[in-house]
Backbone as JSON, one array per atom type, in Angstrom:
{
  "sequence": "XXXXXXXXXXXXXXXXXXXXXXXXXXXXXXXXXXXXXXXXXXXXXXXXXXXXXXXXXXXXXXXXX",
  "N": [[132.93, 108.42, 78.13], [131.47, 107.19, 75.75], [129.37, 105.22, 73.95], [128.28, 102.86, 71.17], [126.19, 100.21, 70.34], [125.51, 98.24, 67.9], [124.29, 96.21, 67.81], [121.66, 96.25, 69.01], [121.12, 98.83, 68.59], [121.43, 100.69, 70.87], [122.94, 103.19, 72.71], [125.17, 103.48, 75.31], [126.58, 104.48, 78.44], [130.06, 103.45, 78.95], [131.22, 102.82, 80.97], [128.18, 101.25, 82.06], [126.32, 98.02, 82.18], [125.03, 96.21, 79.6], [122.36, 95.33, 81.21], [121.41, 97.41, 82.52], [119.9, 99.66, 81.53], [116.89, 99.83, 81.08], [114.18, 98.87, 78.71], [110.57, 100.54, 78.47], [108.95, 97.84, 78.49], [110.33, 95.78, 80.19], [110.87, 97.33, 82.41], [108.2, 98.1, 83.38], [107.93, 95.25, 84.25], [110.07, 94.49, 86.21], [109.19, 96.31, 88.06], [106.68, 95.16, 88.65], [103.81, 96.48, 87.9], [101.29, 98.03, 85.34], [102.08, 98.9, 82.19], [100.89, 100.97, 81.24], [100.21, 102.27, 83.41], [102.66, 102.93, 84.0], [103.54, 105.06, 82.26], [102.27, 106.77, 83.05], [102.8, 107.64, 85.22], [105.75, 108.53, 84.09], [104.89, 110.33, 82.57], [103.97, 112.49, 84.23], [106.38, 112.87, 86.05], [107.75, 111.71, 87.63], [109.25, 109.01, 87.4], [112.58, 108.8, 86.63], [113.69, 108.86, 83.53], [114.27, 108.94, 80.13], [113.74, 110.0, 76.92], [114.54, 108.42, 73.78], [114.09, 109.45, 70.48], [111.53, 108.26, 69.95], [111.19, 106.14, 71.64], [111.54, 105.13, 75.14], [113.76, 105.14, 77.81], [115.09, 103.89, 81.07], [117.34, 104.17, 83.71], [118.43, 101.72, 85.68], [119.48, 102.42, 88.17], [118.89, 104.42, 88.46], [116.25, 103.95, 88.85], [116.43, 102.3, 91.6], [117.08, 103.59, 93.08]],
  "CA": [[132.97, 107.89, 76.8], [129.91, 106.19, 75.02], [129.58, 102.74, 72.87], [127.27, 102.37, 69.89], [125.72, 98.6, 70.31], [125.37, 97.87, 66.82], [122.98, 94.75, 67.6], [120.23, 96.47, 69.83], [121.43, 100.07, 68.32], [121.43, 101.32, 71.76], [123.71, 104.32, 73.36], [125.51, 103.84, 76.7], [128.04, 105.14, 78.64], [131.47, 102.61, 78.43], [130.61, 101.74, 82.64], [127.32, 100.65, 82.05], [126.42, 97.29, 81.49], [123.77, 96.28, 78.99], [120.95, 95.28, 82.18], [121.4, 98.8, 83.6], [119.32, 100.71, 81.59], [115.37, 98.7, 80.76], [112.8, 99.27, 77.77], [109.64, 100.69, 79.36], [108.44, 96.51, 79.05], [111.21, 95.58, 81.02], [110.87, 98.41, 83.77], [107.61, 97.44, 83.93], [108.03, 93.69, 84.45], [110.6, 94.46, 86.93], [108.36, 97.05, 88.78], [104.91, 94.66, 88.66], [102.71, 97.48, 87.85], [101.07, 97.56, 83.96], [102.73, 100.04, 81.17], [99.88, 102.41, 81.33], [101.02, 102.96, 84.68], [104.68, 103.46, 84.13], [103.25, 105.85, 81.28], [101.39, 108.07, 83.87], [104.13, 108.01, 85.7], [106.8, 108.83, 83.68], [104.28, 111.94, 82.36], [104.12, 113.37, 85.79], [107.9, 112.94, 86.03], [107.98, 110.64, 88.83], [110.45, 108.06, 87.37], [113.18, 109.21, 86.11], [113.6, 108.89, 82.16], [115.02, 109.5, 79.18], [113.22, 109.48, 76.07], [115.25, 108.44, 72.9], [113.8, 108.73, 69.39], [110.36, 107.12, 70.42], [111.36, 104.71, 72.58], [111.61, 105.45, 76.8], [114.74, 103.97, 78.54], [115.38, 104.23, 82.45], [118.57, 103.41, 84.46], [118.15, 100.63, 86.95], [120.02, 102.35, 88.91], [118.19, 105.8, 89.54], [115.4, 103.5, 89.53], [116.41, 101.61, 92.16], [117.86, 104.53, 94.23]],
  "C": [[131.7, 107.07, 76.59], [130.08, 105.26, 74.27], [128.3, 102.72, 72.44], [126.74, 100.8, 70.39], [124.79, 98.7, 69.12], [123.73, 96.94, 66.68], [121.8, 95.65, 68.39], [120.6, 98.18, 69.37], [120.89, 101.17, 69.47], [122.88, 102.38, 72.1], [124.54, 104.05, 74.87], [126.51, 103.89, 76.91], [128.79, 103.69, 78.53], [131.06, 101.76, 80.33], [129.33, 101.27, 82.47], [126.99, 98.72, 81.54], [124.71, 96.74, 80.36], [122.35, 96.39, 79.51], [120.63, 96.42, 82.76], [120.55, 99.57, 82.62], [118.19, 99.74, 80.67], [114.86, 99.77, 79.81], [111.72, 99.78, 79.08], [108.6, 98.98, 79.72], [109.14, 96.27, 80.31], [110.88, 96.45, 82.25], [109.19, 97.83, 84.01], [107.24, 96.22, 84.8], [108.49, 94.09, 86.29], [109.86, 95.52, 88.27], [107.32, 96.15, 89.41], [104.21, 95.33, 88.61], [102.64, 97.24, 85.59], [101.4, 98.82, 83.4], [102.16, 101.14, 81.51], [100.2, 103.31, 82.55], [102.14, 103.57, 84.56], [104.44, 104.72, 83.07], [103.01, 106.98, 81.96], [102.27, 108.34, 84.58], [105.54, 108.86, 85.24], [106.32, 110.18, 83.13], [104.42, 113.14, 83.11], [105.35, 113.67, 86.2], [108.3, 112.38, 87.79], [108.73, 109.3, 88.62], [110.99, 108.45, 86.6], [113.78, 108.19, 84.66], [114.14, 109.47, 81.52], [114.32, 108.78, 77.93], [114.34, 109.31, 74.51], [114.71, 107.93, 71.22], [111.79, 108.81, 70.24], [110.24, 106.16, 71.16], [111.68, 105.29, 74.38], [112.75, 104.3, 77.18], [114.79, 104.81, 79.94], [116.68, 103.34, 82.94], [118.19, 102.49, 85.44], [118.22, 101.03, 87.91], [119.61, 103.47, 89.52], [116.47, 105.29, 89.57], [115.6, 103.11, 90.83], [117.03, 102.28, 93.69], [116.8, 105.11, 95.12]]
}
């Protein structure tokens, strides 16, 4: 099942909690490497992604796997 979030008009599943899936700022931050990077990266398909709209979100959690 999925859940609208009205306030940040984000998508996620019903187990997730809001910190589990980062903006590409955020994933950066939490990485320490600079956007451009996470950009070239995410081109090549070396972190796993999901683009929505215009905007790039990643799970924490298949980051962090």
């Amino acid at each position: 099942m999925v859940e609208l979030c009205l306030e940040t008009r984000e998508v996620r599943l019903m187990d997730e909690k809001p910190g589990d899936v980062l903006t590409i700022e955020e994933l950066a931050a939490y990485l320490k490497i600079p956007k451009s990077t996470l950009y070239k990266l995410v081109r090549e398909g070396k972190i796993p992604s999901q683009k929505i709209g215009r905007h790039w979100r990643f799970r924490k959690g298949a980051i962090d796997h």
